[in-house]
N, C-alpha and C positions, 0 to 999 in steps of 0.2 A: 506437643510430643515429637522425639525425633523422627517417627515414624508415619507422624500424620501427611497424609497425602490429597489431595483433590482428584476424584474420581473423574473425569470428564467424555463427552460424546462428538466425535467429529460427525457435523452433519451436511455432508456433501463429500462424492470421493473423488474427486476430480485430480487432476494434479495438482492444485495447490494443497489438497488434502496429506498427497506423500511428502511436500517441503514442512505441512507442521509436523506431520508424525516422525521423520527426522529433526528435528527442531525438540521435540519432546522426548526422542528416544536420547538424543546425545549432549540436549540444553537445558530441560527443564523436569530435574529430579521428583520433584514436587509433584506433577501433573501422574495421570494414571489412568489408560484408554479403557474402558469396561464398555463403552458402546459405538457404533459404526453406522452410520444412516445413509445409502441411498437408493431413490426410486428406482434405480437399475440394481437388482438383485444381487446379479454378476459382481456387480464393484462393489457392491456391500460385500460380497463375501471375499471377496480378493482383499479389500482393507480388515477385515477379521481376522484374517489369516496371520495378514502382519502383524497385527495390534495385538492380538488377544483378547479383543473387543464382541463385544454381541453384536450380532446383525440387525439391523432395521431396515424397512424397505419404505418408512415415512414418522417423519419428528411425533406424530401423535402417536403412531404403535412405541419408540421408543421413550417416551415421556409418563406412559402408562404401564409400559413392563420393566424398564431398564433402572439399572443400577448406577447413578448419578448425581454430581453435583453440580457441574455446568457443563454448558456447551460449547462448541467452537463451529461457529458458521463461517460455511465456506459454500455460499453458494448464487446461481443467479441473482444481478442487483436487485431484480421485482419481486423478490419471494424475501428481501432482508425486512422489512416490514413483519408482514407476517410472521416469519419464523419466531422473529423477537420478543414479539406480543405474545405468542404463544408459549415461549422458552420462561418469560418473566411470570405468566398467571403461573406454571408450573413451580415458582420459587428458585429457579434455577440462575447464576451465574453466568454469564456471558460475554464471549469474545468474538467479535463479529469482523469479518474480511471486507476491509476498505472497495469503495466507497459506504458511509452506514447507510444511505439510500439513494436513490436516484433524484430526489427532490427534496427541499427544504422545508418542506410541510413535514412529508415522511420523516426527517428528522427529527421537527421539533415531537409529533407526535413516539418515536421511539425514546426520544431522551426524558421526556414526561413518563412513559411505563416504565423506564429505565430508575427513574427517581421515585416514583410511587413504592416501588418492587424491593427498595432496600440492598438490594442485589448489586455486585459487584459487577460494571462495566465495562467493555474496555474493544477498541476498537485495533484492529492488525494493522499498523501499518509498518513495516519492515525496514524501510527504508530511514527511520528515523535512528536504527540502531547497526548501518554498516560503518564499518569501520573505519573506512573513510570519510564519510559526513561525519564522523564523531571527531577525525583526527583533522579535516579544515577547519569545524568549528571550535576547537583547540588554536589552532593555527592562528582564525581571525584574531580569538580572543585576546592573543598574547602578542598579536601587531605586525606577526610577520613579514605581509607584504607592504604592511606601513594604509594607509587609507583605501578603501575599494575604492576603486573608479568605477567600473563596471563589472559584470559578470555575464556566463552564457551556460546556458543546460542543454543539451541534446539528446532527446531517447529517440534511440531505434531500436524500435522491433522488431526481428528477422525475422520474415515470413513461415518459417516453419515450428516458430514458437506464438503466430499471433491468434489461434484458434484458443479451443479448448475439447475435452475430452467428448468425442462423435457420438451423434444421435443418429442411428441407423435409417429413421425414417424423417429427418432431418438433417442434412449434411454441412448444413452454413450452422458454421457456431452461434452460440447464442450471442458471445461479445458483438454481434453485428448487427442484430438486429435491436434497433433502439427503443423499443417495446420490451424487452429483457435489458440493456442496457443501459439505458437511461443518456446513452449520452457515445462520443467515439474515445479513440485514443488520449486523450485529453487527460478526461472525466475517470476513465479505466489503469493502464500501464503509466501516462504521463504524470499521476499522481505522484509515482516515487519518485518522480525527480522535483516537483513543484516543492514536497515538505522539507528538500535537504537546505531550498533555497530558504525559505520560511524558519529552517533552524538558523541558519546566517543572517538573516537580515530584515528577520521580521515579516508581519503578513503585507500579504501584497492589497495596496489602496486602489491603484487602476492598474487596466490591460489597453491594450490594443493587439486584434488580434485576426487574421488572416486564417481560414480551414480550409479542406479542400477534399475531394476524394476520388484517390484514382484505384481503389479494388472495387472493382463492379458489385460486389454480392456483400460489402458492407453497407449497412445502409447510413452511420453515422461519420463522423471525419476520420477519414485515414491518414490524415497530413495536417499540421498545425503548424505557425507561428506565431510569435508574441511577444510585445517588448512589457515586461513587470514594470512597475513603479512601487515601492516598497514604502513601508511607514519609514525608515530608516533614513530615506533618502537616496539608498542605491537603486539602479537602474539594470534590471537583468536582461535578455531577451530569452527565448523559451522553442526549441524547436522539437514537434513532434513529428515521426515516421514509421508508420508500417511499413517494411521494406517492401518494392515490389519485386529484389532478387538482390544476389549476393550488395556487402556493402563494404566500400573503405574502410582501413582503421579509422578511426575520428577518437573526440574525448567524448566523456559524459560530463563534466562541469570545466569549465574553465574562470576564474577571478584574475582580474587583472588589478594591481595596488601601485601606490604610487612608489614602492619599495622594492617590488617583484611581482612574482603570479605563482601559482597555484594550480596547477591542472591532474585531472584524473582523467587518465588515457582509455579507453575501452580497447582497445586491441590486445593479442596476447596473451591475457587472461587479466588484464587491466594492471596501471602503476596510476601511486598519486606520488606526484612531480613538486617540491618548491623550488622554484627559480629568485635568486635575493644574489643580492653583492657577493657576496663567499661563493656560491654556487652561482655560476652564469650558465655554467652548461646543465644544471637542476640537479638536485640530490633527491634520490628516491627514497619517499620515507615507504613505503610499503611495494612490493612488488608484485602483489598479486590482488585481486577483488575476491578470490574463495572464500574470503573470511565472510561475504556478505548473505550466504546459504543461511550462517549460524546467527543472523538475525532475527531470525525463526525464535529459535531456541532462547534467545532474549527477552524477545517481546512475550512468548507464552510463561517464563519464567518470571517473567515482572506480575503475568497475570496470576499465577500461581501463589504469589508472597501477595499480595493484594485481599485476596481471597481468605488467605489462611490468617494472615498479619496486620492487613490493612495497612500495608504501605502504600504508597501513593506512587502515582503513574510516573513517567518521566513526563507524559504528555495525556493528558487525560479526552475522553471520547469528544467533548465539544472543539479541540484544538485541531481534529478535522475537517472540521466542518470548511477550514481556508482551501482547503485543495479544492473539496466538491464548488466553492463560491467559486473560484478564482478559475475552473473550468466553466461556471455556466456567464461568468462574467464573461469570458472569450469568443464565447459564442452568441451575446448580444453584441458583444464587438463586432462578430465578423458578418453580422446579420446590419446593425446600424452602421459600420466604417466609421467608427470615434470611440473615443477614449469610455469606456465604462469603467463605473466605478467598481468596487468589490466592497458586497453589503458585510460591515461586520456587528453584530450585538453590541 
């Protein structure tokens, strides 16, 4: 029907909760807030307000009263287990906010009730649908820069975006502690740079990789480096950074070919850059990264036709599973000092 809709409950209001509900308010027509969950009353009721959603103050008062078809978790790594379990005996549909666990077990155990449940899957990872990762993997596709030689990723974090929403009687974010987290920057934010590499060049076979931490009150790595080795044969390196105060412009990927490069600037509100014979001084195919907000709205719109239509994912829930590997592989790197492999099914 034209007018059929999928009713859904964001559960967690955190801030990632305001980039989906922008994301659904201006991306995904399909989708339709009827419920709002979190244990802080307060933010439950501040995301009502927005949404037009019911309030909940926990996934089982709203699974019992609320008017729903699936969910959207968005919430600490050590509750994505649970939550899921509980979302799937309900019958309920499910989009869950990358990483799907903090362990490999927890995975397989989610993607077995995932598959029992009949229930539509689907895992957030945003990064797969910016505009830019979509437009070098265009790029490579059609030979641009001529053969990779190498690549490099860089996330920085700026310090006043690497918490998350305050616990009055806890003030260290929970992304810090690795009892809620499962892991540091890596495993967390380093994610969305690890999949754009994985849409270019395939999963990653080994790491080598170096961690480090210089914020006192995280307890997991706030500093990574890495060199990838890809099925493909390319050879990436991988740098992560919690800032500990203001930072350079720098890029977020750079590919070098034997034809030209490729680069996506972070500064100024970000450009991607090809450098080739015609262009030596680079032509800028995009000049801004705003576009990468409305990934939001993408990814909950793919889950949307999924749901309703049974269209198929661009990238289906197990195709995550390379990020979470290829972070815990890093981290027997920098624990062993050698080359780990990156386990794949």
């Amino acid at each position: 029907m034209p007018d059929e809709r999928v009713r859904i409950a964001l559960v967690g209001c955190g801030n990632i909760a305001r980039a989906h509900w922008r994301g659904i308010r201006y991306g995904a027509p399909l989708l339709e807030v009827t419920a709002v969950v979190d244990a802080d009353a307060d933010r439950a009721a501040a995301m009502a307000a927005r949404t037009g959603g019911r309030a909940f103050t926990s996934l089982t008062e709203a699974l019992a009263q609320g008017d729903f078809d699936a969910v959207d978790l968005m919430l600490p790594h050590d509750l994505h287990e649970a939550a899921v379990l509980e979302a799937f005996a309900a019958h309920k549909h499910v989009v869950l906010e990358k990483p799907m666990a903090p362990t490999l077990d927890a995975c397989a155990r989610i993607l077995a009730a995932a598959e029992a449940s009949g229930r539509v899957f689907m895992i957030a990872e945003q990064s797969q649908f910016w505009p830019d990762a979509m437009r070098i993997q265009e790029l490579l596709a059609a030979g641009a820069i001529g053969d990779v030689i190498w690549a490099r990723a860089f996330f920085f974090d700026p310090p006043e975006s690497s918490g998350s929403v305050g616990n009055p009687a806890d003030p260290i974010p929970w992304r810090f502690r690795l009892a809620r987290s499962g892991g540091g920057i890596s495993m967390d934010g380093g994610a969305h740079w690890i999949r754009p590499l994985r849409m270019w060049f395939g999963d990653v076979e080994s790491v080598m990789a170096t961690t480090g931490r210089h914020v006192a009150e995280m307890e997991g790595e706030s500093r990574a480096h890495a060199v990838f080795r890809f099925s493909s044969g390319v050879t990436a390196t991988f740098d992560a950074l919690l800032g500990a105060g203001p930072g350079a412009p720098t890029e977020d990927f750079r590919i070098t070919g034997t034809a030209g490069e490729i680069v996506a600037e972070r500064g100024n509100g970000g450009r991607l850059l090809l450098y080739d014979a015609a262009h030596p001084q680079g032509e800028v195919l995009l000049d801004s990264f705003a576009g990468r907000s409305d990934a939001f709205g993408v990814e909950l719109n793919e889950f949307s036709r999924a749901v309703l239509h049974g269209e198929p994912f661009t990238a289906g829930p197990e195709h995550s599973l390379g990020e979470l590997r290829t972070a815990l592989a890093m981290y027997r790197s920098a624990k062993s000092g050698r080359w780990e492999q990156v386990a794949h099914d």
